[in-house]
MIDOSE-1310 file (N, C-alpha, C; in nm, 2 decimals, decimal comma, always signed):
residues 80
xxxx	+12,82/+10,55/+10,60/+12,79/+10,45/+10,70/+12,88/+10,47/+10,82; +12,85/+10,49/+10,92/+12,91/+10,51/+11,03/+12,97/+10,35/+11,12; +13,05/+10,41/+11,23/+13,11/+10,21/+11,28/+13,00/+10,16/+11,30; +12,93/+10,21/+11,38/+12,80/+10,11/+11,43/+12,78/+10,05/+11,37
xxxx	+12,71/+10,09/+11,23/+12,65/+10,08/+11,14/+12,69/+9,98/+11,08; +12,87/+9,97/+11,06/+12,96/+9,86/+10,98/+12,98/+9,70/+11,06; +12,98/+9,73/+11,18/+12,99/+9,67/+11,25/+12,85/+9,57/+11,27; +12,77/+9,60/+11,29/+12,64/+9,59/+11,32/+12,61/+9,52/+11,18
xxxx	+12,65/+9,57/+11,04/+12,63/+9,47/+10,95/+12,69/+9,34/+10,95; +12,82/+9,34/+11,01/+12,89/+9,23/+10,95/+12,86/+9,15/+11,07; +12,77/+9,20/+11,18/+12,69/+9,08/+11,33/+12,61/+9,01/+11,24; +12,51/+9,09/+11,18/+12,40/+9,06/+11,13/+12,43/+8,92/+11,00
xxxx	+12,54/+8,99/+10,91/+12,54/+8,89/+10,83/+12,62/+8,82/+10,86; +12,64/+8,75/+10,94/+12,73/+8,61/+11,03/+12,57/+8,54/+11,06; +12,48/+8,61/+11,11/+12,36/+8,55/+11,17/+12,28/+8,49/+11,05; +12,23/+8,62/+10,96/+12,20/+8,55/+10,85/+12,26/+8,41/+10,77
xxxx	+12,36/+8,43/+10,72/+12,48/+8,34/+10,64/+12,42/+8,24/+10,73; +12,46/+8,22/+10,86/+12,45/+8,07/+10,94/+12,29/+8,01/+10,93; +12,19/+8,08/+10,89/+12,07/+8,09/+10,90/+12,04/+8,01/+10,75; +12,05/+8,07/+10,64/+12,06/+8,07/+10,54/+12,09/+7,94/+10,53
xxxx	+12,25/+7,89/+10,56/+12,33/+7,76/+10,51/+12,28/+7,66/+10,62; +12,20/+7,70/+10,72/+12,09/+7,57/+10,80/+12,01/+7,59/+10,71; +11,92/+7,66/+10,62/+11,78/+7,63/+10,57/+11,82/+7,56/+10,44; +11,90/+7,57/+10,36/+11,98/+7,50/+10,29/+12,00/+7,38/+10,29
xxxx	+12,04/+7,32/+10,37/+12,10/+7,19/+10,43/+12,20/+7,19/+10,39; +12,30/+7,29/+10,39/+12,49/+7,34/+10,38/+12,53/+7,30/+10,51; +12,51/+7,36/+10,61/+12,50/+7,30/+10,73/+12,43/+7,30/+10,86; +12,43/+7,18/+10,94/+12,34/+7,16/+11,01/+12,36/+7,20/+11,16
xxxx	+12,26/+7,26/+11,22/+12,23/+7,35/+11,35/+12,37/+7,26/+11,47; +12,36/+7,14/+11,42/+12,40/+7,11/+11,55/+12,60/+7,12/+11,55; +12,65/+7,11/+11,46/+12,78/+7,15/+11,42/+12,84/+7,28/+11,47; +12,98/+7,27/+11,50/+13,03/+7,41/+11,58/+13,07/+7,53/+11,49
xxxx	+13,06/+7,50/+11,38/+13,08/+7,60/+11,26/+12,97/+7,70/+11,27; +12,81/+7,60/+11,28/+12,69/+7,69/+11,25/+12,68/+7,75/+11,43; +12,72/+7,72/+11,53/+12,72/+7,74/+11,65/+12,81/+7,88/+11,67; +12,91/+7,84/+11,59/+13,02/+7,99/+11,63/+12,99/+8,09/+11,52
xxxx	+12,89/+8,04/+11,44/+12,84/+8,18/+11,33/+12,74/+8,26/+11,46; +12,60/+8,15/+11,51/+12,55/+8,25/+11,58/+12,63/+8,32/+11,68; +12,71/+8,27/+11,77/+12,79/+8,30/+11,84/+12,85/+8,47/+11,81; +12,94/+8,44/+11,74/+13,02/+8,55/+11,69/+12,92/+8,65/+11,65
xxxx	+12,85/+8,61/+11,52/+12,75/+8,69/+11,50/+12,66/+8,80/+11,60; +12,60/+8,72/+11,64/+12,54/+8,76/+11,80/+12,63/+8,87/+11,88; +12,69/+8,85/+11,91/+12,81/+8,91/+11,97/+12,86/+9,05/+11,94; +12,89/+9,04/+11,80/+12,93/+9,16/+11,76/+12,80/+9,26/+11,71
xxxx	+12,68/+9,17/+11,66/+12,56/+9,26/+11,65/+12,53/+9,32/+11,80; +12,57/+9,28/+11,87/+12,54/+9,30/+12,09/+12,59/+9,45/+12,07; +12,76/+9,44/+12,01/+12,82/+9,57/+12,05/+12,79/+9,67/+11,95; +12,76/+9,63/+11,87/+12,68/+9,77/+11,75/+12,57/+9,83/+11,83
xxxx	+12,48/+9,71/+11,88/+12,42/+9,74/+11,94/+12,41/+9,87/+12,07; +12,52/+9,83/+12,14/+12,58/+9,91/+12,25/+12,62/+10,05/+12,20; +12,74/+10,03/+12,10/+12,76/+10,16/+12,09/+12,65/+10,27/+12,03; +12,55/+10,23/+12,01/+12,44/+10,26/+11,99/+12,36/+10,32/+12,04
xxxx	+12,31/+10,24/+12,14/+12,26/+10,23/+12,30/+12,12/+10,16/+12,28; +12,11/+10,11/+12,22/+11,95/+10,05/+12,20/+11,94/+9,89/+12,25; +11,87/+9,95/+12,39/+11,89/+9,85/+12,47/+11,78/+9,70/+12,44; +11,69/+9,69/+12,36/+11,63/+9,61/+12,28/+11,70/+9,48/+12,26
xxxx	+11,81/+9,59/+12,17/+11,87/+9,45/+12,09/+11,97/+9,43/+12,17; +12,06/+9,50/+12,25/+12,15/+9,45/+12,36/+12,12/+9,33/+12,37; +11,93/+9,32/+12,47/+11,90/+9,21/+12,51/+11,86/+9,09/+12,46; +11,75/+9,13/+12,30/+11,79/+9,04/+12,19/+11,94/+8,98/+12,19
xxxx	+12,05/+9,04/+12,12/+12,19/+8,99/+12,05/+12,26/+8,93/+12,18; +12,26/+8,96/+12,29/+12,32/+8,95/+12,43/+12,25/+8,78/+12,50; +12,10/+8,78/+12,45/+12,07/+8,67/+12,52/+12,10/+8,58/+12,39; +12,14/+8,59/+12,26/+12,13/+8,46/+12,17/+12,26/+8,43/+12,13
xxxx	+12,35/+8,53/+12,18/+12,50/+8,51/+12,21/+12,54/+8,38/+12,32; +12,47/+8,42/+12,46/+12,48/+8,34/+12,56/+12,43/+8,20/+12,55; +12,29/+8,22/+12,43/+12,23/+8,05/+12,41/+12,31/+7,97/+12,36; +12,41/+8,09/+12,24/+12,51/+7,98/+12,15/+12,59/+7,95/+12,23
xxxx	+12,67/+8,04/+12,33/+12,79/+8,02/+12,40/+12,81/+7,84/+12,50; +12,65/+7,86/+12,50/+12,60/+7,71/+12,59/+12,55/+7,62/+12,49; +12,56/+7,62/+12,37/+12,52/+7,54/+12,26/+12,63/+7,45/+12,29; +12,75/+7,55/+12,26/+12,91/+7,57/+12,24/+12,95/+7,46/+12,35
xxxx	+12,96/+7,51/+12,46/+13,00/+7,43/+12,58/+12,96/+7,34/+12,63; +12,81/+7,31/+12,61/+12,75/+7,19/+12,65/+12,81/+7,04/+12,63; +12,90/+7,03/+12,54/+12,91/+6,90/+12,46/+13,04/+6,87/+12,55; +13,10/+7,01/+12,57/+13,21/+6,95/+12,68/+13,24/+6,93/+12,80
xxxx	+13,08/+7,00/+12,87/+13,06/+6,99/+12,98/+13,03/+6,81/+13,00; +12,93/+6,79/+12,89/+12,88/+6,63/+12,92/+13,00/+6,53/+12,93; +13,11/+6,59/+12,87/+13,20/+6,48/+12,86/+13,30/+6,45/+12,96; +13,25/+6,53/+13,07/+13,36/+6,57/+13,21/+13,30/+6,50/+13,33
């Protein structure tokens, strides 16, 4: 297995896992636990992505990074 490769697993299964433990009802979409799984997740799947170069999922992992990131922030923005 090469870094990409390792890296790129442990994006993926952050995405999964948070996926998983919402279908479950372990935890629910709207909590910052299951927010910073996609987040994180997302993220590091982005840079496997990159060092890769497969600009697909750049755009995939890159845009569902940025949805979490505003999942994330929204709740603090409202309170300002």
């Amino acid at each position: 297995m090469t870094f990409p490769d390792i890296i790129g697993t442990i994006g993926v299964s952050l995405l999964l896992l948070a996926f998983f433990m919402n279908l479950f009802g372990i935890i629910s979409q709207d909590k910052k636990a299951y927010i910073l799984m996609n987040l994180l997740g997302a993220a590091i799947a982005c840079y496997a992505s990159v060092l890769i170069g497969f600009v697909p999922f750049i755009i995939l992992e890159g845009t569902w990074g940025f949805v979490a990131l505003i999942a994330l922030v929204r709740p603090i923005i409202k309170k300002v």
